[in-house]
N, C-alpha and C positions, 0 to 999 in steps of 0.2 A: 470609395471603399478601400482601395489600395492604400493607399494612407492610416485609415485604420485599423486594416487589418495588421501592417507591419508596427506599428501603436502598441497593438494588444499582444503581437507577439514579442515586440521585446519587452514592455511590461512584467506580461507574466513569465518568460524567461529569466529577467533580469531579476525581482522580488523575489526571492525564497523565501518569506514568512507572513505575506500576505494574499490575499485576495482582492481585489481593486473593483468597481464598478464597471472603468471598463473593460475588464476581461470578460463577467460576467453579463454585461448586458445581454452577447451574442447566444445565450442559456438561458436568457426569461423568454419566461409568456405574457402574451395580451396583461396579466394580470402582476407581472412582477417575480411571480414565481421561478424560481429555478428547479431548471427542467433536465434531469443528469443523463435522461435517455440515450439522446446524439449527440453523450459529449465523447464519448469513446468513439466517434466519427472522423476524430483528429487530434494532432498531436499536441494544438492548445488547449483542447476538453481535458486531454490526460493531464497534462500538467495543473490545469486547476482545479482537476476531483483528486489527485493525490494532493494537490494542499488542503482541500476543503476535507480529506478524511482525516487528515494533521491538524485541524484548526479545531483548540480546544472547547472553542463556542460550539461549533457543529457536533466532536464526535467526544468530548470529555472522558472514555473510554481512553484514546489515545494516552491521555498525560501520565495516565497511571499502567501503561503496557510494560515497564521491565516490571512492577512489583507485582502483575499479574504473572507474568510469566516467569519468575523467580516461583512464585508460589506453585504453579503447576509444575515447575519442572523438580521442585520438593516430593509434590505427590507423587510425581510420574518417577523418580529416582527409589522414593519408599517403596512403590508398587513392585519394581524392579528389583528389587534387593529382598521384599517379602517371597517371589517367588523366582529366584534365584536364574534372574535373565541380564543379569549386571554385565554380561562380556558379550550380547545381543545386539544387532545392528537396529540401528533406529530408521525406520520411513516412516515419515512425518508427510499429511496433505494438508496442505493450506489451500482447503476448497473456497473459492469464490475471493481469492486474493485480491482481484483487482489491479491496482495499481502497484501493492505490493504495501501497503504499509504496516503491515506489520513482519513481513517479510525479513529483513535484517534481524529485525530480535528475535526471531522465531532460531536464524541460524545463528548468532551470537548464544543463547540462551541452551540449544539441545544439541545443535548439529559438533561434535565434537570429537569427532576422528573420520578419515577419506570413506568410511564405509558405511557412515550414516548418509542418509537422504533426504530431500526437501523436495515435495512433489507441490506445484503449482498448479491449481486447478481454476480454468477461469471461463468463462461462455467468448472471451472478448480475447481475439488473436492478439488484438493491439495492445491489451492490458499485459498481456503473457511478455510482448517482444518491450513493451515501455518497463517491466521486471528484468528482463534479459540485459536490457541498455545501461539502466540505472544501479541493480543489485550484483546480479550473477559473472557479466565481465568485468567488474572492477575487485 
């Protein structure tokens, strides 16, 4: 098992645009199913549910997230300008972030001056510190 486990950890380290069998294996069930429960258990779960919520088979929502959020942030700047909050600090929650994938465009798209805010909200400490890793210190 030591063998495979360092297998699957450079695997799915090493892939950035895929998902492979065997990373996934250690996520099914009896029946093949994958199972996202315990995968926040570890830092290979995290790495393979932030690609499976990038993987346009799985979350199709993704492919289309700047022209979502181009359009929200249309509404949300008219909203702001109808009722004359234009010079207003912005806190933004991104409840149930997770892994953080929509995280970057969320601050590419609104956060646009040091006194706006990006509140991460998430049940999973590991989810919060895998955003802190990947998004916030770089």
């Amino acid at each position: 098992m030591g063998l495979c486990n360092s297998l699957m950890a450079s695997c799915a380290y090493s892939c950035g645009c895929c998902i492979c069998d065997c990373c996934l294996s250690k996520y099914r069930d009896s029946n093949g199913v994958i199972q996202t429960d315990n995968m926040f258990d570890d830092q290979l779960g995290l790495v393979i549910y932030d690609k499976m919520s990038k993987d346009a088979k799985l979350n199709p929502i993704y492919d289309n997230r700047e022209a979502n959020f181009k359009e929200l942030q249309l509404v949300l700047n008219n909203h702001r300008i109808d009722n004359n909050q234009v010079d207003e600090d912005l806190i933004i929650a991104d409840i149930g972030c997770g892994t953080g994938g929509y995280t970057q465009i969320i601050c590419d798209t609104f956060i646009s001056n040091k006194t706006d805010k990006l509140l991460c909200i998430d049940k999973s400490a590991k989810c919060l510190q895998f955003i802190r890793d990947k998004i916030i210190k770089k």
